[in-house]
C-alpha positions, 0 to 999 in steps of 0.5 A, spaced: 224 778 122 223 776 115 224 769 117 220 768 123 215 770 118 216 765 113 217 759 119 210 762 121 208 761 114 210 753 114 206 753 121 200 756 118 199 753 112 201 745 116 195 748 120 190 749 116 192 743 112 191 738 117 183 741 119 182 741 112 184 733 113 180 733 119 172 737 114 173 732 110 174 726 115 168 729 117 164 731 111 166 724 108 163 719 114 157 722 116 154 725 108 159 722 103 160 715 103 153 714 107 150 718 100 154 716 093 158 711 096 166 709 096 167 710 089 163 716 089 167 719 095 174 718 091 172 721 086 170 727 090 176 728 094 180 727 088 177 733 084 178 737 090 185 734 090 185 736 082 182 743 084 187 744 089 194 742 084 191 746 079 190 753 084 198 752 087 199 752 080 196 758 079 199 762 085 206 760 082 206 762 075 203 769 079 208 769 084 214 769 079 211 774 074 211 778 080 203 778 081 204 778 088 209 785 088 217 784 088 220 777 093 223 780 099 230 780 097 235 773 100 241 774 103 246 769 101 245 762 106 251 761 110 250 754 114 250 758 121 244 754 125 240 758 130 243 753 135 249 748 135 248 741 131 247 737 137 241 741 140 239 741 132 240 733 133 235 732 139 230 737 136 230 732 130 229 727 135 224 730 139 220 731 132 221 723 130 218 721 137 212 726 137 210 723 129 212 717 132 207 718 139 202 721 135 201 716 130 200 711 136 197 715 141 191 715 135 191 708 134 191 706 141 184 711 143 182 708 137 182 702 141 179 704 147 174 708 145 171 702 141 171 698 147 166 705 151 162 707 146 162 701 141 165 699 134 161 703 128 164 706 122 162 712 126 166 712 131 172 711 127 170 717 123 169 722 130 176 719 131 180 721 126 177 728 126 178 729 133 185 728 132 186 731 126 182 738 129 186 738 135 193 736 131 191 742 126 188 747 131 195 746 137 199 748 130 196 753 129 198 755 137 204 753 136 204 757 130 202 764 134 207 761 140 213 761 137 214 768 136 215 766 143 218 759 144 224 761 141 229 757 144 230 749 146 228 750 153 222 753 152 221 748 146 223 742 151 217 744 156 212 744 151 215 737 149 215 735 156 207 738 157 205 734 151 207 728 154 204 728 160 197 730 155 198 723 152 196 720 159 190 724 160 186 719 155 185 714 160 183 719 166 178 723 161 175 715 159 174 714 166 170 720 168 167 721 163 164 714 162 162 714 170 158 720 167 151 715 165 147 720 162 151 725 158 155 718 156 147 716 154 145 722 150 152 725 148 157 720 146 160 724 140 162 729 144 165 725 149 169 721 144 171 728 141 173 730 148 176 724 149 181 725 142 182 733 142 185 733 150 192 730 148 192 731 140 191 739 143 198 739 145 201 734 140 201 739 133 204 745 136 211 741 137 213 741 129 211 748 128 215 750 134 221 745 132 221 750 125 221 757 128 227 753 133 231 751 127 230 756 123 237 759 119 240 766 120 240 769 114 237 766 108 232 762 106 234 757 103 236 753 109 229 755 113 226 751 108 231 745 107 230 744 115 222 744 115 222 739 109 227 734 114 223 736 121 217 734 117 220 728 114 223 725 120 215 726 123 212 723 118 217 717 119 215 717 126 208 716 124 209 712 119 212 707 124 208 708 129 201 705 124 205 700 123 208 697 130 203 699 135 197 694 134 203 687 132 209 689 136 208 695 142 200 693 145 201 686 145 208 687 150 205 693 153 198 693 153 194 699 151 195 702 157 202 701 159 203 703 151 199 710 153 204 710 159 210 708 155 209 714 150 208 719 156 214 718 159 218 717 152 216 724 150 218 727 158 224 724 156 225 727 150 223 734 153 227 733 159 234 730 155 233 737 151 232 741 157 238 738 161 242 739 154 241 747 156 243 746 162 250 747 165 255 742 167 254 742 173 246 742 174 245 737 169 248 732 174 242 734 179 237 735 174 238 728 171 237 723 177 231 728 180 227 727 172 228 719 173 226 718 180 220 723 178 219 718 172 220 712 176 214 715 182 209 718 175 209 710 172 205 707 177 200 712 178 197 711 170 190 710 171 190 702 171 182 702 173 181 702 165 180 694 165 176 695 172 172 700 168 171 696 163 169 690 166 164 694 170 161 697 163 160 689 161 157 687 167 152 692 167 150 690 160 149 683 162 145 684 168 149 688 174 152 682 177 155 683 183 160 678 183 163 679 177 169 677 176 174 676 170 176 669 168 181 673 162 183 679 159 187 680 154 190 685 149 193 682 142 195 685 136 188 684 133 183 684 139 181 686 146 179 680 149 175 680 155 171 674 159 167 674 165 163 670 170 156 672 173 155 667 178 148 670 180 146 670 173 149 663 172 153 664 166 159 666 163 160 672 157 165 674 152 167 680 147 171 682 142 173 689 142 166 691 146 162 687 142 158 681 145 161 675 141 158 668 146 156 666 152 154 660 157 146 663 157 142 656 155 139 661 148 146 663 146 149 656 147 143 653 143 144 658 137 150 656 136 149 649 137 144 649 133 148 654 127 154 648 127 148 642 126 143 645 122 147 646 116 150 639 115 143 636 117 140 640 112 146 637 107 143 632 103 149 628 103 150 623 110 157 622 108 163 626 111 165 632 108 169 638 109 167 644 112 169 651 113 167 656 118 168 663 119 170 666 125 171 661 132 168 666 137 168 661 143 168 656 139 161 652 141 159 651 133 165 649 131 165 643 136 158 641 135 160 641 127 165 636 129 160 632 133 155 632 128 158 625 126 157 628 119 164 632 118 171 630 117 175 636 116 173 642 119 178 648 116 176 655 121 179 662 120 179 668 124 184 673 125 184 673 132 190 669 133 189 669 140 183 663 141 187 658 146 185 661 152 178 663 150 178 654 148 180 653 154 174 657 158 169 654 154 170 647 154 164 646 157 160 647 152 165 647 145 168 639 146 175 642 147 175 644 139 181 646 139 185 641 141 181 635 136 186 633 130 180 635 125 180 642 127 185 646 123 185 653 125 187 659 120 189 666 122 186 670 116 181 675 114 175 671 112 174 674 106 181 674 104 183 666 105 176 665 100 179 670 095 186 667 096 183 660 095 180 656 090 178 649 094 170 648 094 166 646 100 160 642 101 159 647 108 161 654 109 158 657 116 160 663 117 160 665 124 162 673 124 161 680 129 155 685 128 153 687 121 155 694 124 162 693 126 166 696 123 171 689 121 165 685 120 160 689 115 164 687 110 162 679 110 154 682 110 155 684 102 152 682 096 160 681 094 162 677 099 155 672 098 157 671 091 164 670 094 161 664 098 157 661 092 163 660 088 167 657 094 161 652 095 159 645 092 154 645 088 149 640 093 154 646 098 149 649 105 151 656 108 149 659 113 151 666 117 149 669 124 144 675 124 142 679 130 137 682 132 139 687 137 141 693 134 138 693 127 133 697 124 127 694 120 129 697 115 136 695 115 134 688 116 130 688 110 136 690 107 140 685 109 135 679 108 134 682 101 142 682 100 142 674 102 136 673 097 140 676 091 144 671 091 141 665 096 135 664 093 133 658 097 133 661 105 130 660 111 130 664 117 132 661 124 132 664 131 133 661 138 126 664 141 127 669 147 134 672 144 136 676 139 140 670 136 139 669 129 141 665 122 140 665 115 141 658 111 142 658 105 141 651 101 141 649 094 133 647 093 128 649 097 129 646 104 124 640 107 123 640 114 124 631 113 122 629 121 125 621 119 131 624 116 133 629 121 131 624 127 136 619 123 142 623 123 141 628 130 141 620 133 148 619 131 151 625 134 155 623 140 153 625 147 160 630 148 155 635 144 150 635 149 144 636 145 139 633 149 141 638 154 140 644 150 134 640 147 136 640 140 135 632 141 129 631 137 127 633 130 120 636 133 123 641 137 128 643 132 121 647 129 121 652 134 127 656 132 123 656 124 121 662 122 120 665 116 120 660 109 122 664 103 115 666 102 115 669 109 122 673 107 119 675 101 113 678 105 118 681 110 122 685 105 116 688 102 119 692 096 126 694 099 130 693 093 137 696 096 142 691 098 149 692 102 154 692 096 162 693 098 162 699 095 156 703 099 153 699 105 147 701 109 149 699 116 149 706 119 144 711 120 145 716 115 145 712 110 139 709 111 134 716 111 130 711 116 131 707 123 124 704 124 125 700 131 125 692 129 119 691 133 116 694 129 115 688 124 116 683 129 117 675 127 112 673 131 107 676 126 111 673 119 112 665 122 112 660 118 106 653 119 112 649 119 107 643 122 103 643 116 110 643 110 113 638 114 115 631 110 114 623 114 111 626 120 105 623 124 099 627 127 102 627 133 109 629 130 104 635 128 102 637 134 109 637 138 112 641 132 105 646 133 106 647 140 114 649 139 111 654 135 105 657 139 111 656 144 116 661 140 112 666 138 110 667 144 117 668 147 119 672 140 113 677 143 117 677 150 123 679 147 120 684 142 115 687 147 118 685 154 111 681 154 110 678 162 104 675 159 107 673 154 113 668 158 107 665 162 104 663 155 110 659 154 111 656 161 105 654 159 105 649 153 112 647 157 114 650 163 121 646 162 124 649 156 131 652 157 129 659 155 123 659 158 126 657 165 132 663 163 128 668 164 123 666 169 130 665 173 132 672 170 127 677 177 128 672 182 135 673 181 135 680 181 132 680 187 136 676 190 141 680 189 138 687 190 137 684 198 144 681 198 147 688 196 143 691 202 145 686 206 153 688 203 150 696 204 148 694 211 154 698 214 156 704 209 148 705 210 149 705 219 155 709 217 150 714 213 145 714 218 150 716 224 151 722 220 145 724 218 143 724 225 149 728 227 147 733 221 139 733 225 142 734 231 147 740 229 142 743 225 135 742 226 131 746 220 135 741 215 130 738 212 134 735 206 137 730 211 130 728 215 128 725 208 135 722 206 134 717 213 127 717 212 129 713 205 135 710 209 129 707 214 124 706 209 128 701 205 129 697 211 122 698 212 122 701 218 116 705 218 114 708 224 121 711 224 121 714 217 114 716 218 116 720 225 122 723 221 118 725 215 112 728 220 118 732 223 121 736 217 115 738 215 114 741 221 119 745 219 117 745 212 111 743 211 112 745 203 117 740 203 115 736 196 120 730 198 118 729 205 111 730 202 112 725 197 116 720 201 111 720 208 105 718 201 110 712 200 109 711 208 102 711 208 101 706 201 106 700 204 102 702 212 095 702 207 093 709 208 091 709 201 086 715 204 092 719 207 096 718 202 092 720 196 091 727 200 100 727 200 099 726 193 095 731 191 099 736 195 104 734 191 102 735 184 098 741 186 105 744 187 109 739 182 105 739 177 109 736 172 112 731 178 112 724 173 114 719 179 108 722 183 102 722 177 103 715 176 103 713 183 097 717 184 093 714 179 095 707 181 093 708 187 086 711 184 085 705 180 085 701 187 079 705 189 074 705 183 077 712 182 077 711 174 076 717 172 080 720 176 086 716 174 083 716 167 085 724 167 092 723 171 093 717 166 091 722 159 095 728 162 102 723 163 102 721 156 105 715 154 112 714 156 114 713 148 111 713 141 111 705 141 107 704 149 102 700 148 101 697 155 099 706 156 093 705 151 092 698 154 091 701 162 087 706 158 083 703 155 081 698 161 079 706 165 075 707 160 072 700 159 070 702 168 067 707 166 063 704 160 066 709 156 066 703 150 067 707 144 073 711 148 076 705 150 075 701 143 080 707 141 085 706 145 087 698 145 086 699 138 092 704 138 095 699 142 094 693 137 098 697 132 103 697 135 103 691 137 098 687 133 100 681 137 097 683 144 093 677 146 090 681 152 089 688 147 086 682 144 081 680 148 078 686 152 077 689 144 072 682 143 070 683 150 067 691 148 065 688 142 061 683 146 059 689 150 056 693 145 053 687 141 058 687 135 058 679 135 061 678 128 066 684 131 067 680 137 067 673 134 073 675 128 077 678 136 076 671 139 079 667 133 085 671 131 087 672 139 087 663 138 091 664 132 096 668 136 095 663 142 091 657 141 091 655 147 087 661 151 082 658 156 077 665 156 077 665 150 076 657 148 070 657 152 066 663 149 067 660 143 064 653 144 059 656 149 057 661 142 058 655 138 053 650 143 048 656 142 048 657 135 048 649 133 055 649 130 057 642 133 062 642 127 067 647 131 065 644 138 069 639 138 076 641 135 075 647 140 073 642 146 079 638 144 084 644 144 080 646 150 082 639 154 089 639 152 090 647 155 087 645 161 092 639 161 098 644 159 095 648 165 095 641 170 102 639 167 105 645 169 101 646 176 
């Protein structure tokens, strides 16, 4: 008994160690390194160790001056082992494979989790925890259990149901990814579920192997034996860090390594097992352990690509056709590329995060992002370049299509680019295979720190600044880096995103690049969130001639004319922010990102305003007016590409509709116009197509809801479901005749209620439908879905305050809806209610001061309530935003006419003229 007590103890205390390690995996990622920083944090844990040597210290010098009572007395070891030295050697082994198994199984969900629920810093701190609470909690099961897990067999069917728990991951991660809205609102939960479900088994196996390996008399044997069973695990673990991702996940693949592992911890179990089992019987059960091995293998859950191809084609844009150009799983990267043939382009990510694709925004950033530094270079003679990141490898050829760079030296980590060059050629000039690229497989930062050579272009090329292997290269540390490595006369630039970032966090990153670049530009590909930052050693001039000069020498492989990037004049739409602009942009932030506490998570930043909020329509540089060597009709191009990008810029901020017509209008033709006046009706083709696909699993459905009718008369559940079946193929009369139907049988029915108001509304019974309706509501009061429809339905007939009442009882949909205070605004301004409605587009203007309809029906209240200064101050900051709106315009020379000030008509008749020619171009 004495000894059992003391294996227990050992259990208990590896227990309890482990969840100390996973509170302070916890407490360090989500307070510690997001507060004080990493130095901080280190500082802290080593105190705690500190704290922690000095108490164990302090027991012992109690426990030997007897503090504690009298030790147990120890009998004298013998040696004799509790079982024979061959079961003693499985038993180490079975501890090596379950260290071994641990330590990868960790790393490989680690990978599958980034690829489900994204790549932060977070979620390597939530995985770590989780494994490290299910270790610590099933030790100190396992502890409890080995009072009753004395012997190898008992042990060997844990061993057995631990492995078959390390092929749960991948099942747990299609279920529970399948679930969209707890993924949505709780994806902490999920990835700790995800962990804890296998991890939960793996602990309890050390503490089970000490109480099984415990000696028979003494102690000191006891101690010996969990010192080796607790070596040999910790062997394991430490082979399994460092062969899992370089060795076992580009042979097997992620998947197949899950499945290796099972098997190979069923196969410890089980060759433990057949060891207690007669001669005879081993010879039976060894053959059935195998076939039932052979039978599990292919049964693994091979739908984890599926799933994931699935998870990026809905972030893409729900193609139908989706398909798999590539998919490949290496030592530094899951790479995965897929074609949307609906939506006409080709996508690719690098471990879940969205690195290139063939969209003509995306293309066009990063053609623009490997020009524009050599352009900008003050030097026309061919020099070196260094890029950072291949990604799909279209910066780095259009670089070396500039006609201006001789060598071009790109480090990436991931080795794996052939096949990704090869599906690229399109748009990447075939980089790879140019004799003036030269791949390096490093880290980024490494090979800057490791090399000393100076370039007059470095163009850096890497991930998210929220990925967890990229924010190191978004560092005050990693910009003065890059400065040392750069010329004096030296250009550098960086992608910079704009999706997922908050204001604040992007005025952090602005200000880091300021602290060390100075001189900086901001550019962005308009309609996108694809973004750079170029940095140059005087002030940039925007020098038409010049630039004219060199994109005439680029070669046609680089394709610049059809990615409109052939002309300096529309180089001026991708022009933001001047470092005045920047500066205003930043306002007082003083933080900046340094190595040792990065501000890319939300905890750290105490903040997390949405970017729209600060959109860069609000903050564009007059590039027109500051460029050098340009002629008046330069001017105008290079204005109207700016009137053009911010309106697109209030597109992609605020899903502006109004906006993209704004912009078809200046140029109808422009790439990044066209994509996204193509993105509804591509949409709409597929919505009719997959009806089309649904035609016979929607007949099927049907059939079945009229057997279910028909058997059961008083169902009104299934009168509505092939009523929404007819209603979808726009067969009224039959909907409206099994509605009509179930509400004789129900006629509280809410469904049928609602569904029979939708009839009435396509067949235009407004009357009868506003009636459904009204039912509906007086039973649902807080039925969302029917207060809209209803209030639309009021507005067509002039019922303003009615809808007005509906409107104001709904609420906005969220804090920053401007279009509710618009449609609010445009109920009151009905009613005449100016003051009201004066309220309302003001509220809408703080949240979006560029709104030119807010704009104008503010100056049309104004005009209403004789306000002419207020009217006219409207008008002329709604032509800042938008110089060519007609209304606009024409009130405006209309009141100058009338008050005599014929120096304002003519400029604005001029503009006038050219919008209506705009207008007529595009017609």
């Amino acid at each position: 008994m004495a000894q059992e007590r003391h294996a227990a103890r050992t259990g208990y205390l590896y227990g309890i160690n482990t969840l100390g390690g996973a509170a302070g995996s916890l407490i360090a990622g989500y307070v510690l390194l997001p507060k004080i920083g990493a130095s901080l944090t280190l500082l802290v844990a080593c105190l705690v160790s500190v704290l922690a040597v000095a108490g164990a210290l302090t027991l012992h010098r109690l426990s030997r001056n007897g503090s504690f009572g009298a030790a147990a007395p120890q009998s004298k070891a013998t040696g004799d082992f509790a079982v024979s030295r061959p079961v003693a050697g499985l038993i180490m082994l079975i501890t090596f494979v379950i260290g071994f198994a641990s330590l990868a199984y960790e790393v490989l969900l680690t990978r599958l989790v980034i690829l489900y629920f994204g790549n932060t810093l977070v979620v390597f701190t939530l995985v770590v925890t989780a494994f490290l609470i299910g270790i610590g909690l099933s030790a100190l099961l396992g502890t409890w259990a080995g009072t009753v897990v004395k012997n190898p067999t008992l042990m060997a069917g844990v061993t057995v149901l631990a492995g078959a728990g390390l092929a749960l991951p991948p099942f747990l991660l299609v279920a529970l990814s399948s679930g969209g809205s707890m993924r949505a609102s709780s994806p902490d939960l999920l990835v700790v579920a995800i962990m804890l479900a296998p991890a939960f088994m793996l602990g309890s196996l050390l503490p089970i192997a000490i109480q099984v390996m415990r000696a028979d008399p003494g102690r000191v044997n006891l101690a010996r034996r969990a010192g080796a069973l607790y070596a040999v695990n910790t062997l394991g673990g430490m082979l399994a860090a460092g062969l899992t991702n370089p060795v076992l996940i580009p042979l097997l693949g992620v998947e197949g390594t899950v499945v290796g592992l099972s098997a190979l911890c069923v196969l410890a179990g089980s060759g433990l097992w057949w060891s207690q089992r007669p001669v005879g019987l081993r010879w039976v059960a060894a053959p059935a352990c195998a076939l039932a091995l052979v039978l599990a293998l292919p049964m693994s859950a091979d739908r984890l690509p599926d799933l994931y191809a699935r998870k990026l084609a809905a972030y893409s844009g729900q193609d139908l056709d989706a398909t798999v150009k590539l998919y490949h799983e290496g030592a530094v990267a899951t790479v995965i590329v897929l074609d949307f043939p609906w939506l006409g382009f080709r996508d690719m990510f690098l471990n879940g995060v969205e690195e290139a694709s063939t969209r003509f925004g995306h293309v066009q950033l990063f053609k623009l992002l490997g020009l524009l530094p050599v352009l900008a270079h003050e030097s026309d003679a061919p020099k070196d370049a260094l890029m950072i990141a291949f990604g799909a490898g279209i910066a780095a050829g259009t670089t070396l299509g500039s006609g201006s760079v001789s060598s071009l030296d790109c480090v990436d980590l991931n080795p794996d680019i052939a096949p990704i060059n090869d599906l690229f050629k399109d748009v990447n000039q075939d980089v790879l295979h140019d004799p003036r690229f030269h791949f390096i497989q490093e880290d980024g930062r490494n090979y800057l720190l490791r090399r000393s050579k100076q370039y007059p272009l470095i163009i850096s090329d890497s991930t998210h600044p929220r990925a967890y292997d990229s924010w190191i290269l978004y560092t005050e540390e990693f910009y003065r880096l890059v400065r040392r490595r750069l010329t004096p006369d030296g250009v550098f630039a960086q992608w910079l995103p704009l999706s997922d970032i908050s204001v604040e966090q992007y005025r952090i990153l602005l200000n880091t690049f300021r602290t060390v670049f100075p001189n900086l530009t901001l550019w962005n590909v308009y309609g996108t969130d694809q973004a750079f930052l170029l940095a140059t050693p005087t002030p940039f001039v925007f020098d038409v001639e010049r630039l004219q000069r060199q994109l005439d020498r680029v070669g046609e492989a680089t394709h610049l004319t059809q990615y409109q990037l052939d002309r300096a004049v529309k180089l001026a739409g991708f022009f933001v922010m001047d470092r005045e602009k920047i500066d205003a942009f930043i306002g007082d932030e003083g933080r900046t990102n340094r190595d040792n506490r990065p501000f890319h998570e939300k905890q750290a930043l105490g903040e997390f305003t949405p970017l729209r909020a600060q959109s860069f329509d609000r903050y564009q540089a007059d590039l027109s007016a500051s460029a050098a060597n340009a002629g008046d009709a330069d001017r105008i191009a290079m204005r109207d590409r700016q009137v053009l990008a911010r309106a697109m810029q209030r597109l992609f901020f605020f899903k502006d509709e109004d906006a993209l017509a704004e912009a078809a209008l200046i140029d109808p033709i422009d790439g990044n116009v066209v994509f996204h006046q193509q993105v509804t009706p591509a949409r709409v083709a597929m919505l009719v197509d997959r009806a089309r696909r649904d035609a016979r699993r929607t007949s099927a459905e049907a059939a079945r809801l009229r057997d279910v009718i028909k058997e059961s008369p008083t169902r009104v559940g299934a009168y509505v479901d092939l009523a929404e079946i007819h209603l979808k193929r726009h067969n009224m009369p039959d909907a409206e005749s099994l509605l009509t139907d179930a509400l004789k049988q129900d006629p509280e029915s809410v469904p049928a209620r609602k569904a029979l108001a939708q009839v009435y509304q396509v067949t235009d019974r407004w009357g009868e439908a506003i009636r459904l309706l009204e039912s509906v509501l007086n039973a649902s009061p807080d039925d969302h879905a029917a207060k809209l429809a209803l209030a639309e339905l009021y507005a067509q007939h002039k019922e303003n305050q009615k809808a007005l009442a509906l409107l104001q009882a709904m609420g906005p949909s969220a804090g920053d809806d401007f279009r509710y205070h618009v449609t609010v605004a445009g109920a009151h301004f009905a009613l005449s209610q100016y003051p009201e409605a004066e309220r309302e587009l003001s509220r809408a203007l703080e949240i979006y001061p560029t709104n030119t309809e807010a704009r104008w029906y503010l100056s049309e209240v104004y005009l209403k309530t004789q306000r002419r200064d207020a009217w006219l101050e409207q008008l002329e900051r709604l032509l800042a935003i938008n110089p060519y709106h007609e209304a606009s315009l024409q009130r405006l020379i209309g009141f100058y006419k009338e008050t005599g000030r014929q120096d304002k008509v003519a400029p604005l008749e001029a503009t006038l003229a050219r919008a209506r020619k705009l207008s007529t171009m595009q017609g």
